[in-house]
MARTOR-837705 format. One record per residue: residue number from 1; y, x, z of N, C-alpha, C, CB in turn. Coordinates in steps of 0.1 Angstrom, whole numbers. Each point is the difference from the previous one (the first is absolute). Last residue first. Glycine has a CB too. Example, Ala and Ser with C-alpha at 12.3 -4.5 7.8 and 13.67 -1.06 7.14 Angstrom:
2
2 | -22 | 128 | 71 | 11 | 9 | 0 | 11 | -8 | 8 | -6 | 12 | -22
1 | -51 | -9 | 21 | 12 | -9 | 0 | 12 | 9 | 0 | -12 | -19 | 12
This chain:
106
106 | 955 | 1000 | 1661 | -7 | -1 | 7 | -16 | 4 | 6 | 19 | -11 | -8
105 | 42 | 19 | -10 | -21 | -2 | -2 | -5 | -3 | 8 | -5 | 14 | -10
104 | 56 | -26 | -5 | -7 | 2 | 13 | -17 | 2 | -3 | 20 | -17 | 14
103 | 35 | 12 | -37 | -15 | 2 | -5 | -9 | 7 | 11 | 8 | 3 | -23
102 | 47 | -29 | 25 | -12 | 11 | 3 | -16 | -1 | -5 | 14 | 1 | 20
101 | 23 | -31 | -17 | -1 | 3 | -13 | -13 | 13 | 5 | 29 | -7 | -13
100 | 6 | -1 | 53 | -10 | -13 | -13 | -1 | 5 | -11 | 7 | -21 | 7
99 | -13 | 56 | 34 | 11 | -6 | -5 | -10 | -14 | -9 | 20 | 26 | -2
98 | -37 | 10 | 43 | 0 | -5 | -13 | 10 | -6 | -4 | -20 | -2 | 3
97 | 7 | 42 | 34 | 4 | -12 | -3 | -1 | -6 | -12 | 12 | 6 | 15
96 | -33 | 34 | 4 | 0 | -8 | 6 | 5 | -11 | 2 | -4 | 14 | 3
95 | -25 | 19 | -41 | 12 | -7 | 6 | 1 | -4 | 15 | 1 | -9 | -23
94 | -40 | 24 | -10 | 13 | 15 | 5 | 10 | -9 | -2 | -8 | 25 | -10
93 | -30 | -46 | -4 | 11 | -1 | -7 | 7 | 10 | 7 | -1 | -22 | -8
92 | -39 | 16 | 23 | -3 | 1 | -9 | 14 | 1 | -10 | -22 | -10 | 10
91 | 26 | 10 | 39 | -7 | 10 | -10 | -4 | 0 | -14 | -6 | 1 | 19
90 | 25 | -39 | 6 | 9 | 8 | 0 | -5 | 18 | -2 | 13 | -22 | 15
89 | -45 | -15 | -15 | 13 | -7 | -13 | 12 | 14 | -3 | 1 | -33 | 12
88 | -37 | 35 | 28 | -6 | 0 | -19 | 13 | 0 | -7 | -24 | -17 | 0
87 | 32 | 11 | 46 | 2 | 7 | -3 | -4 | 4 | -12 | 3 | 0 | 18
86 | -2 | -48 | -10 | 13 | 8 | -4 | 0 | 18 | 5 | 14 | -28 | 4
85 | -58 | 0 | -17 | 3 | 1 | 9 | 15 | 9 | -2 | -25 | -5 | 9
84 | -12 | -34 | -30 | 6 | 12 | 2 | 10 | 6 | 12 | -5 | -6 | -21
83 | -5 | -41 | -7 | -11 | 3 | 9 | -7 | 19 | 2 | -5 | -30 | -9
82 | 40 | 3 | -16 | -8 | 7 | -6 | -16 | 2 | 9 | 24 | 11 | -13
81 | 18 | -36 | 32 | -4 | -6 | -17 | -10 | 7 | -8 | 22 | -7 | -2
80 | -2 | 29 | 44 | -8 | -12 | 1 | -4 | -11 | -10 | 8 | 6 | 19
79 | 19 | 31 | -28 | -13 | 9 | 4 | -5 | -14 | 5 | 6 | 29 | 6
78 | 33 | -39 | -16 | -4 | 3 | -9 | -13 | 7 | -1 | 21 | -2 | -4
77 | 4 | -8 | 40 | -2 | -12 | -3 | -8 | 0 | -18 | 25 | -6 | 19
76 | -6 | 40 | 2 | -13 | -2 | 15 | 1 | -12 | -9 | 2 | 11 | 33
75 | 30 | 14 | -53 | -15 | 4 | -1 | -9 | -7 | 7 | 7 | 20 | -3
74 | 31 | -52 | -13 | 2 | 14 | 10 | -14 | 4 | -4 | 18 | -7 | 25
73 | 13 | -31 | -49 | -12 | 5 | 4 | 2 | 9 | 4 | -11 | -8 | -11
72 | 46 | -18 | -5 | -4 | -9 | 15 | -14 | 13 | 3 | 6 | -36 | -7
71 | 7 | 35 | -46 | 12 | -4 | 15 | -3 | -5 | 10 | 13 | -6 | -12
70 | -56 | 34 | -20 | 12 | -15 | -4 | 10 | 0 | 15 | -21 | -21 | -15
69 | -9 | 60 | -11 | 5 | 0 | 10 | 6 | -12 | -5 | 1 | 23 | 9
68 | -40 | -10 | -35 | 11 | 4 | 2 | 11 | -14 | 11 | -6 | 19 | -28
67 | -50 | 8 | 19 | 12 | -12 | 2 | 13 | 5 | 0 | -13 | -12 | 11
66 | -31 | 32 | -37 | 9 | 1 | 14 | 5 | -12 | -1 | 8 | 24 | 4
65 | -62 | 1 | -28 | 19 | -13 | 0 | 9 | 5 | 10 | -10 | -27 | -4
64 | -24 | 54 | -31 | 3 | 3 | 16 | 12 | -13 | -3 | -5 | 33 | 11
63 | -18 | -13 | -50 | -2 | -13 | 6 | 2 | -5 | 16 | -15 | 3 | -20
62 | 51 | 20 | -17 | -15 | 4 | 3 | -7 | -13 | 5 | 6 | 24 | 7
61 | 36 | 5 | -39 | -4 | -12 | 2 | -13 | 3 | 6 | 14 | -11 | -18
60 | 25 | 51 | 22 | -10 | -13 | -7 | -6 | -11 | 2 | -3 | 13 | -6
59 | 48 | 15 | 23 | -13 | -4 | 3 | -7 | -8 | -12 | 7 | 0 | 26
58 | 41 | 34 | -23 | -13 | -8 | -9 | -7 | -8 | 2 | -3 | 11 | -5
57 | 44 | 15 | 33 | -12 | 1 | -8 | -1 | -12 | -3 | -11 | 18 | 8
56 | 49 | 9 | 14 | -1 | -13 | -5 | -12 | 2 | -11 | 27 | -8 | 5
55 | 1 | 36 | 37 | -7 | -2 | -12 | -5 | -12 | -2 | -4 | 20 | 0
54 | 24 | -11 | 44 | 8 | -8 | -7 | -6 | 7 | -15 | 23 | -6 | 19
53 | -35 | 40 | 12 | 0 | -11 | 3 | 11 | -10 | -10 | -8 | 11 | 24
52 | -27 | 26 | -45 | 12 | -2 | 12 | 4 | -14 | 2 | 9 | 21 | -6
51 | -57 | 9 | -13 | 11 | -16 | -2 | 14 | 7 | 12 | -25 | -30 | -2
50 | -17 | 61 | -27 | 6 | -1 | 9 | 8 | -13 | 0 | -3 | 24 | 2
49 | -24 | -8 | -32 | -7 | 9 | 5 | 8 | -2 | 13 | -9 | 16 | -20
48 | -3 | -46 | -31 | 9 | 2 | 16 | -8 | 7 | 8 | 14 | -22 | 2
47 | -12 | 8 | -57 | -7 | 9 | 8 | 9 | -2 | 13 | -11 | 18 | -19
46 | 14 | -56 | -12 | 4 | 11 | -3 | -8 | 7 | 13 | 24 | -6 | -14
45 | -18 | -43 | 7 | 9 | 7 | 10 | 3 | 15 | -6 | -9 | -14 | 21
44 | -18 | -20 | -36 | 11 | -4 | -2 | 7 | 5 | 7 | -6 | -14 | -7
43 | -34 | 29 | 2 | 4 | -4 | -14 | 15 | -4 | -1 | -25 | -7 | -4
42 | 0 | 22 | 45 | 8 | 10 | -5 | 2 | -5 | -17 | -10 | 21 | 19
41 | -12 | -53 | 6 | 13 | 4 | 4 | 13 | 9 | -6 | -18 | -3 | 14
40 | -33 | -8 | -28 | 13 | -13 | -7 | 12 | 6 | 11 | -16 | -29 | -6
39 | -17 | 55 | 18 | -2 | 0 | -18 | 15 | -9 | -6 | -33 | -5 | -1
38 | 9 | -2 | 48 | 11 | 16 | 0 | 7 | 3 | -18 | -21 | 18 | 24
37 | 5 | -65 | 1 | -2 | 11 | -8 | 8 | 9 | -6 | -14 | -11 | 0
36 | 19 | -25 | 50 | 1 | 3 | -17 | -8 | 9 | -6 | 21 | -5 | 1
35 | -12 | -16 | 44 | -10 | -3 | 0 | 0 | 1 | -22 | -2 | -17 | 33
34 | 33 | 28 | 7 | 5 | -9 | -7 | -13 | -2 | -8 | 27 | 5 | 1
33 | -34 | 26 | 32 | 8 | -10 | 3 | 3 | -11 | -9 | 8 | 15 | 12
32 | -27 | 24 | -27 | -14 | -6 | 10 | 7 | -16 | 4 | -11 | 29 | 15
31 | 34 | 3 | -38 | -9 | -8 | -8 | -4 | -9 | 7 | -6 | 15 | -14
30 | 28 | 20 | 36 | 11 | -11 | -5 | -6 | -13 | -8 | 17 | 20 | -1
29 | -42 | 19 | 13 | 1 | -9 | 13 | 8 | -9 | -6 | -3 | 14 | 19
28 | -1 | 15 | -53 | -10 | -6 | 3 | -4 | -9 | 16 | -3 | 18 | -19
27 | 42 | 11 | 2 | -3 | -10 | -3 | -8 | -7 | 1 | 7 | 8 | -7
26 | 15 | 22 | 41 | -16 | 1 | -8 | 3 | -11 | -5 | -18 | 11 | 14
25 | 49 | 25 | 12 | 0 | -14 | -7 | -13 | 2 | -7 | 25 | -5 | -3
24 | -3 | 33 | 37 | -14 | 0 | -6 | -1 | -9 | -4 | -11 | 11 | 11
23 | 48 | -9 | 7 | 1 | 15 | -7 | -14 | 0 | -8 | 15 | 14 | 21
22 | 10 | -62 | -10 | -5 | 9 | 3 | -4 | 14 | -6 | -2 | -18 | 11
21 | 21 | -39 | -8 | 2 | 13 | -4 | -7 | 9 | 9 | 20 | -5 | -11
20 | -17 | -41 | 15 | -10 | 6 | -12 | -1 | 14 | -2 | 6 | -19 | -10
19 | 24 | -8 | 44 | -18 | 6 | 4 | -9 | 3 | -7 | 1 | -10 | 12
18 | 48 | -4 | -26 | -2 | 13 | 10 | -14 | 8 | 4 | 19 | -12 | 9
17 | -14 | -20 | -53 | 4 | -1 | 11 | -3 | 17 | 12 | -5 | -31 | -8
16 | 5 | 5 | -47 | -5 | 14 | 6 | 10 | -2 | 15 | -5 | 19 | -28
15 | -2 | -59 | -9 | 15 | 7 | 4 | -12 | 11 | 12 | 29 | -27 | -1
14 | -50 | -3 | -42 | 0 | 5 | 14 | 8 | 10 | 0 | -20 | -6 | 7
13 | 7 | -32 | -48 | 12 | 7 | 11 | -2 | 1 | 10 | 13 | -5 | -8
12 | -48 | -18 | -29 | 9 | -2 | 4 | 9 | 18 | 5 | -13 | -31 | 6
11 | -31 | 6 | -44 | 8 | 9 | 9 | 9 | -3 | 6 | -5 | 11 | -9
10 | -27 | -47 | -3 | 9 | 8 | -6 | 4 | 13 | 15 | 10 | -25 | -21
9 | -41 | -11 | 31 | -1 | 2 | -12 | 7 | 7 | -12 | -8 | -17 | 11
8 | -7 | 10 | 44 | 9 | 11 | -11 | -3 | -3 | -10 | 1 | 17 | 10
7 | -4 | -61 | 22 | -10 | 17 | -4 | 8 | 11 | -10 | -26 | -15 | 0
6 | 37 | -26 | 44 | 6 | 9 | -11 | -10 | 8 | -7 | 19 | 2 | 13
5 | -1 | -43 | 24 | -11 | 12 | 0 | 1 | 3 | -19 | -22 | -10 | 26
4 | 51 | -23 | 18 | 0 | 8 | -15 | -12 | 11 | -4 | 27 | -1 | 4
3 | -17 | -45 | 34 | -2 | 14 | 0 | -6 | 3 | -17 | -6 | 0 | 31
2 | 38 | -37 | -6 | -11 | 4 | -10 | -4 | 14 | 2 | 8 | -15 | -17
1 | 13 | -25 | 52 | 2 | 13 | -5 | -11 | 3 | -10 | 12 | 8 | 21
């Protein structure tokens, strides 16, 4: 199995999930997560004072890597390649399951 590692070198697509949303949305925790600048965000996103679920943002390009999810991998198997722990994985990303293709931080 290869394991895929990734640096943001281009922007990509985040689909706004159930556990993103909230009444006190704070960009800046959202920064904190995907490890971007607030500057280059709202450059390509435009001012946001609120997300709903299924919005579709921007993320800029950063230096935070993830993995992305290969066929056969589970969190406990993916937190043990990082030398981590599958509740980290499933906090840091506000998931409890993953799919393939998935962009997993670490």
């Amino acid at each position: 199995m290869q394991v895929s590692f990734a640096d943001n070198e281009k922007p990509w697509f985040y689909t706004v999930k159930k556990s993103d949303e909230s009444k006190n949305f704070n960009l800046l925790n959202f920064a904190q997560k995907f490890n971007f600048d607030l500057t280059h965000f709202e450059s390509l996103n435009g001012k946001i004072t609120k997300i709903s679920l299924g919005d579709v943002l921007v993320i800029p390009p950063s230096q935070k890597y993830f993995h992305v999810v290969m066929p056969t991998e589970t969190i406990s198997k993916i937190a043990k390649m990082y030398n981590t722990s599958e509740e980290k994985i499933k906090s840091v990303n506000k998931i409890n399951k993953i799919f393939i293709g998935q962009k997993i931080f670490i």
